[in-house]
C-alpha positions, 0 to 999 in steps of 0.5 A: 187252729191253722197249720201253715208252711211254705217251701222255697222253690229256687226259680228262674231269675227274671220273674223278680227282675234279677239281671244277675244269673249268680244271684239266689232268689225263691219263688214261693210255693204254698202250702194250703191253709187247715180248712177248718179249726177242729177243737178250740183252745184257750191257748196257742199250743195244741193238746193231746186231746186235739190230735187225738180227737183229729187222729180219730177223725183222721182214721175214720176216713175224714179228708179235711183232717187227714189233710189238718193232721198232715199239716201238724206233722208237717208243723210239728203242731201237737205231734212230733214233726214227721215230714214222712207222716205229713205225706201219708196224711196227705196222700190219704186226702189226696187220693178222696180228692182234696185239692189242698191235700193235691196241692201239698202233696206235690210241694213235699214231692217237689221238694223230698219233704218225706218222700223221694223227690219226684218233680214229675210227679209234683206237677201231676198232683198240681194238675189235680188239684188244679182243677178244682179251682185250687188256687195254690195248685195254680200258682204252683203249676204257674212256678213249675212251668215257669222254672221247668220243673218237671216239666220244660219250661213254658212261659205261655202255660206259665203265664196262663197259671199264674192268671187262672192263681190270681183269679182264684184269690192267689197273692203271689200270682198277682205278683207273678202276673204283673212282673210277667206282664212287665217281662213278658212281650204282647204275644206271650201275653196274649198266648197264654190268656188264649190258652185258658181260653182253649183249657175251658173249651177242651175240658182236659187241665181243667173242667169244661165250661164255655161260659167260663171260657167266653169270659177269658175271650172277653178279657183277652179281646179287650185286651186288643187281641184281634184273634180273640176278638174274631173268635168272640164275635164266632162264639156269639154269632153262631149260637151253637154253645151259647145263646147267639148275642148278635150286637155283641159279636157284630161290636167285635167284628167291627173293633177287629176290623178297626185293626185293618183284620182282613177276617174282620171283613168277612166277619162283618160281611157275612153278618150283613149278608145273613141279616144277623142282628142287623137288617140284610144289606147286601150292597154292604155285605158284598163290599165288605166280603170283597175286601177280605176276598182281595186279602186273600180269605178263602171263605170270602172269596167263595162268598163273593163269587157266589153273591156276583154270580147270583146278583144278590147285590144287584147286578150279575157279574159272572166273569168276576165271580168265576174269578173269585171261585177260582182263587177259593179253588186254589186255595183248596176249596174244592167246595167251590169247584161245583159252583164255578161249574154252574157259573161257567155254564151260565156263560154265553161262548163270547163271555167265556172267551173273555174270561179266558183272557181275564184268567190269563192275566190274572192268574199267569201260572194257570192253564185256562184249559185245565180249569175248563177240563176240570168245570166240564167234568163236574155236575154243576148245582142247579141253583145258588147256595 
């Protein structure tokens, strides 16, 4: 036997493409499939017999038919329908850690089904249930978020349920994604599958587990998402979490970069400069961090200083590498004062004087003096990083 019911939730109308804010339209929230028959019968109706043998599991601590005998009462299945009841028997499966029994209890509070309605405390069920994977907890939170229900409403979380629903088998949240998807603009889109991303990190709406997080980065950079393509190549090339993939991280370095993605640059930079995965090319490597330093990446204008200052790309060049040091340190990348320390004392006095005039025009609001203050009064470090 399976017991089965859905509640109607009144949503906000643009999910279904409704222009008419007077028009009523339902959003469908689920209430969980029996999880597994617990007697066979000739015929449709249950017997006596069947809830009693249920009602003595029940008692005895069994959560599949705690949660089976809530949805009879729900249903009016064999017993007198009792909506109160059904929440008894929910709450019962819930609290031993029944997703459906989760997921259903915050449908009767959503909605007062036997119970005072509490949406607040309908979306803290849903969390629950949620993760565990449950896929009609993940639509339902995708709903709430949707429509503000118990919580303010949030098309990126909204958006992100939904896609975490679908993946776990729910039909209504295909069809929440797709008409999101049509709603939606690229931003939203790509928030909201960068924050499955972040929960599968974070391990708190749901339970952590990077590979599982790497995958979503995987859809969203295929997507074109340059942010998630970055994060990607990081993810891959740093090996900390994950066995590093260098030409996997090095083909979204470059498919960033395709994007004019300045970070792109120092991502592919720093690839070639290391020798990741590829062999070390340190002309190629200079030219790419130059180009992310002159849009203004810290990192890479650190980078650049330090390969001009130490001749890495074959030639010495402390007056431009001082200049890039500089422009890391006003970034606030006090890291990079030491450096340009040891650079400015490599410098003969001519060479420094012209470095002067060079700061002065590049940097206009500068005060060359200070900098020198400021160099003299750091211990310069005794070799290249």
């Amino acid at each position: 036997m399976q017991f089965f019911s859905e509640a109607a939730l009144l949503g906000r109308l643009r999910l279904l493409g409704v222009n008419s804010l007077n028009a009523t339209i339902a959003l469908v929230l689920v209430l969980a499939l029996s999880l597994a028959a617990l007697s066979q019968t000739a015929g449709t109706q249950d017997t006596k017999s069947d809830i009693s043998k249920l009602q003595a599991m029940a008692e005895g601590g069994d959560a599949s038919a705690q949660l089976t005998l809530g949805l009879a009462y729900q249903n009016g299945r064999g017993v007198q329908q009792d909506d109160s009841i059904a929440v008894e028997w929910y709450r019962k499966a819930a609290a031993a850690g029944n997703s459906e029994a989760q997921s259903d209890l915050g449908v009767m509070y959503m909605n007062g089904w036997g119970v005072e309605k509490d949406k607040a405390e309908a979306v803290r069920w849903y969390h629950l249930a949620a993760k565990q994977k449950n896929a009609h907890a993940m639509f339902n939170l995708g709903a709430a978020y949707y429509n503000g229900d118990g919580v303010g409403i949030d098309d990126v979380r909204a958006y992100a349920w939904f896609l975490l629903a679908q993946d776990a088998g729910s039909q209504p949240a295909t069809d929440a994604v797709q008409r999101s998807e049509i709603e939606l603009g690229p931003t939203i889109l790509s928030l909201g599958m960068n924050y499955v991303v972040e929960m599968y990190f974070k391990g708190d709406d749901l339970n952590r587990d990077y590979k599982e997080g790497v995958q979503w980065l995987r859809k969203s950079a295929g997507r074109g998402d340059v942010q998630s393509q970055l994060t990607l190549a990081g993810v891959l090339t740093d090996g900390v979490d994950l066995p590093p993939d260098y030409e996997e991280g090095r083909h979204w370095c470059e498919a960033a970069l395709q994007q004019k993605s300045a970070m792109a640059a120092y991502c592919l930079g720093t690839i070639y400069r290391k020798g990741l995965g590829v062999p070390k090319d340190a002309t190629k490597a200079l030219s790419l961090l130059r180009e992310a330093a002159d849009s203004g990446i810290t990192p890479a204008m650190e980078a650049s200083g330090e390969m001009l200052a130490s001749g890495d790309a074959g030639k010495v060049d402390r007056q431009q590498a001082l200049m890039y040091l500089i422009g890391a340190i006003l970034n606030g990348d006090q890291g990079s004062l030491s450096r340009a320390a040891e650079v400015r004392a490599q410098m003969s006095d001519k060479e420094w004087k012209r470095t002067q005039e060079e700061i002065k025009r590049r940097f206009r609001f500068f005060d060359a003096a200070k900098l020198e203050a400021a160099l003299q009064s750091v211990q310069p470090n005794s070799s290249p990083k």
